[in-house]
C-alpha positions in Angstrom: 0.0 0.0 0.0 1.3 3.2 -0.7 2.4 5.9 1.8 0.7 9.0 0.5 2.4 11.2 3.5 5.7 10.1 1.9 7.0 12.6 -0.4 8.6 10.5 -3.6 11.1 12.7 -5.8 13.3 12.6 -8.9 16.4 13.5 -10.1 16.8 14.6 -14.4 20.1 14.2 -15.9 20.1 16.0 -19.0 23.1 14.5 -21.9 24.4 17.0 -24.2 27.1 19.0 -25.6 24.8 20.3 -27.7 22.5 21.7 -24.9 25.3 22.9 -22.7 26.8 24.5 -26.3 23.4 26.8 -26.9 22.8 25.1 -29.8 20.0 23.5 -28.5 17.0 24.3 -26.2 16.3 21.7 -23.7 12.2 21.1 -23.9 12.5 17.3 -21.6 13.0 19.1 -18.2 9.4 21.0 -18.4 7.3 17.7 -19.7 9.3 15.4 -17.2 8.7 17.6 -14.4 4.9 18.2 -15.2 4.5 14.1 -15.4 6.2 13.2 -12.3 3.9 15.5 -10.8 1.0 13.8 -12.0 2.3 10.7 -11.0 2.8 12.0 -7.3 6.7 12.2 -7.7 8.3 15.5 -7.1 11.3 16.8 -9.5 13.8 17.6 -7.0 16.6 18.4 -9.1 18.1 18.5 -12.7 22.1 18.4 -13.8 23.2 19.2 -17.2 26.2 17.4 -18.2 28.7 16.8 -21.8 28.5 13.7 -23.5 32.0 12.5 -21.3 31.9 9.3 -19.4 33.2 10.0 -16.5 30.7 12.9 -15.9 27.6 11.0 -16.8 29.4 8.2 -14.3 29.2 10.5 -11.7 26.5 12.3 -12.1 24.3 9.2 -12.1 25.9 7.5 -9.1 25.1 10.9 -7.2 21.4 10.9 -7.9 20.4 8.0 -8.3 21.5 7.4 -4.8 19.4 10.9 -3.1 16.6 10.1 -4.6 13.7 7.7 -5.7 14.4 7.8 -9.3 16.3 8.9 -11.7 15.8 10.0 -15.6 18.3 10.5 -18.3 17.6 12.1 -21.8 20.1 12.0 -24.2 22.7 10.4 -25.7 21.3 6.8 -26.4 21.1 6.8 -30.3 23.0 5.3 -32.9 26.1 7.4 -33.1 29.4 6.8 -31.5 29.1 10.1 -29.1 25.8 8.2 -27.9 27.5 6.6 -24.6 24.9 7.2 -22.0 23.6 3.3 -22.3 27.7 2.9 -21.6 27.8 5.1 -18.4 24.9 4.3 -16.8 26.2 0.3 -17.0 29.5 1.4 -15.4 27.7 3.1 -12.9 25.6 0.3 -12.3 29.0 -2.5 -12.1 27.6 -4.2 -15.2 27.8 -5.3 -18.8 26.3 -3.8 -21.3 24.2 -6.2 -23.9 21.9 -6.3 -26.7 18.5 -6.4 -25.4 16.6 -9.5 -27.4 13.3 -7.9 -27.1 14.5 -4.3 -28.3 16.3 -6.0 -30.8 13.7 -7.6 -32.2 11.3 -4.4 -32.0 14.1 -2.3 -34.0 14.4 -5.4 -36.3 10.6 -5.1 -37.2 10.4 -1.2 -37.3 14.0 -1.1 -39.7 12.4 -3.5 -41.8 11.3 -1.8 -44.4 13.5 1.0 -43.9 16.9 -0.2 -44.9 17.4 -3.3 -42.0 18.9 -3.0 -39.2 22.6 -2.0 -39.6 25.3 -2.3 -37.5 24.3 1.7 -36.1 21.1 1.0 -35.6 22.0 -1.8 -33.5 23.2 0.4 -31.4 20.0 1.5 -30.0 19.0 -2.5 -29.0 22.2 -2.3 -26.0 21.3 -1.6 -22.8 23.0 -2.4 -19.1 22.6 -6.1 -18.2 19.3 -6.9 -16.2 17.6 -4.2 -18.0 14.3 -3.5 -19.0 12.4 -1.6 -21.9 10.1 1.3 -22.0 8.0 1.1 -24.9 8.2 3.9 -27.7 5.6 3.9 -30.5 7.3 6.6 -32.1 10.3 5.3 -33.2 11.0 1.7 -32.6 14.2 2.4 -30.4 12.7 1.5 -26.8 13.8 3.6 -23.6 15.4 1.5 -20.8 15.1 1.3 -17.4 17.6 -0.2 -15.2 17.1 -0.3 -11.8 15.6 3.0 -10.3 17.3 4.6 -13.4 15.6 5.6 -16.8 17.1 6.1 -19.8 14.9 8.4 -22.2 15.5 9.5 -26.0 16.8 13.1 -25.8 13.9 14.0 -28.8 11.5 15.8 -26.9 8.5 14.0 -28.7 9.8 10.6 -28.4 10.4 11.1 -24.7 6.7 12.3 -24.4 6.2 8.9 -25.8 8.2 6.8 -23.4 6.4 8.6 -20.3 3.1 7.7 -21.8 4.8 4.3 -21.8 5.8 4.4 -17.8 2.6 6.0 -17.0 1.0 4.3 -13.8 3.7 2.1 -13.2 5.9 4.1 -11.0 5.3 4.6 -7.2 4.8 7.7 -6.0 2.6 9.8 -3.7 0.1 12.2 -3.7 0.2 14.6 -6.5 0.8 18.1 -5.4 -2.1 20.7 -5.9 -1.4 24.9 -6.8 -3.0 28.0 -6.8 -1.9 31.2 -7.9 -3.3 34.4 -6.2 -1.5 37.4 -7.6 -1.8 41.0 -6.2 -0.1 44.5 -7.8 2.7 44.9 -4.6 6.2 44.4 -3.9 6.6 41.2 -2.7 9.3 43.1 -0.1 6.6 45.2 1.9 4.7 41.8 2.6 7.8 39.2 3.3 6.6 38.8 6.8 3.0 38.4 5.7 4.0 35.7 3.4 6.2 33.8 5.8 3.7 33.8 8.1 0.8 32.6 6.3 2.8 29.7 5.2 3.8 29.3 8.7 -0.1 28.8 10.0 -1.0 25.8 7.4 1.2 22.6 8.0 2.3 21.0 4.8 2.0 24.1 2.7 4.6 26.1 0.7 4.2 29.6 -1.5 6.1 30.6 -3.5 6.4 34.3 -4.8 7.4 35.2 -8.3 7.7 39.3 -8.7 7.3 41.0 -12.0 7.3 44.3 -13.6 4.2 45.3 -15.8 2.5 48.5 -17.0 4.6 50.7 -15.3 4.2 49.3 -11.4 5.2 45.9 -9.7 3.4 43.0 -8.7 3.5 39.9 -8.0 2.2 36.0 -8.3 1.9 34.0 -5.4 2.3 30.2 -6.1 0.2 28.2 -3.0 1.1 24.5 -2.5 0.0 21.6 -1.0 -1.3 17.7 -1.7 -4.0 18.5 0.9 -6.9 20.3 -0.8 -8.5 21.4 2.4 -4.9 23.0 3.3 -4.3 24.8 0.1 -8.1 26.3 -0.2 -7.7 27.5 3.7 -4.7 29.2 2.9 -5.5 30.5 -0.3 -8.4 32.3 1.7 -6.1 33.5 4.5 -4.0 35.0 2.0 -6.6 36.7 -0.3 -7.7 38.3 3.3 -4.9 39.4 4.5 -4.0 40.9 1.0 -7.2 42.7 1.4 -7.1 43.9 4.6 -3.8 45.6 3.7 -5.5 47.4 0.3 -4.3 45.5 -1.9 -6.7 43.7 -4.1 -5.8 39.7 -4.5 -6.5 38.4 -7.7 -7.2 34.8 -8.0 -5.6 32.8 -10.3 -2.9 35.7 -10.7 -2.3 38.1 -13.3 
């Protein structure tokens, strides 16, 4: 039975010269983080790192060990700079193999595309007591190995393998937000804020000031994975606002 007063997280390694270069936007770390929160799983934290072994080594053995789980996007294609599959096995203390099952899914999909070469093979290895993660996409599966996941650094293929995992993951509840925004400098109200959040165990709020029209403002981010929580303190907030003259607007501006 799960433990819903447990709080599950995550760790995202993102592979990539070509992120870390510019050249590239990253898109995974938004979707990842939006479907981990769905599946009660919180993102804790995300590392960007070169396609080098020895960083991916260590970056893997550090969070994979802090935290719950751990995702990967990047660098498990069929090119010789695609080494993440490699790392994460060395990490792990094992082999890496060809997969029968992925092989015979890329054998089907290359079919009538060419066959499956020698590069595409590539894309059937995976560290030794692995399993797959279905893609529909593409034919080259995702892998998971342990409490590690290895995901296609193609924003719509990841998209893909998540919809694969979905539901199979433990995690807890999902956590629940509310905006209330209100035009003031979030600096004349600190103390307000701090204690609000104080009064209403298991709650957190977040403030994100802006600039707009001249005057500042700003958006106050409520959570909680306790309904009853968040709504009460959403009120107490949107009072306190008020009593101060300054007009809460719900759901922000």
């Amino acid at each position: 039975m799960t433990d819903t007063n447990r709080i599950w997280t995550a760790a995202l390694i993102v592979v990539g010269d070509e992120i870390l270069s510019g050249r590239t936007q990253d898109k995974n770390i938004a979707q990842i983080a939006t479907w981990l929160g769905v599946q009660g799983i919180r993102l804790r934290e995300v590392r960007v790192v070169p396609d080098v072994m020895d960083a991916i080594i260590e970056a893997v053995n550090t969070l994979r060990a802090r935290n719950d789980y751990l995702f990967t996007t990047g660098g498990i294609g069929p090119t010789h700079d695609d080494i993440t599959v490699d790392a994460v096995a060395a990490a792990l203390g094992v082999p890496v193999v060809v997969h029968p099952r992925a092989r015979a899914i890329l054998e089907a999909y290359y079919a009538p595309r060419g066959g499956l070469n020698e590069a595409r093979l590539r894309m059937a290895r995976v560290p030794d007591g692995a399993d797959l993660i279905e893609n529909r996409l593409s034919g080259a599966p995702g892998i998971r190995a342990g409490n590690v996941f290895l995901m296609a650094g193609v924003p719509s293929i990841t998209a893909q393998m998540l919809d694969g995992l979905t539901g199979t993951l433990e995690g807890g509840l999902p956590l629940l937000s509310h905006t209330v925004g209100c035009w003031v400098a979030e600096s004349e109200i600190a103390d307000l804020l701090r204690e609000t959040e104080a009064s209403f165990a298991g709650v957190a709020i977040g403030s994100y000031p802006f600039f707009r029209e001249g005057r500042v403002g700003a958006n106050f981010v409520i959570r909680s994975t306790d309904q009853t929580q968040l709504a009460a303190c959403v009120s107490a907030l949107s009072a306190a606002l008020a009593s101060l003259g300054r007009e809460p607007f719900d759901g922000g501006i």
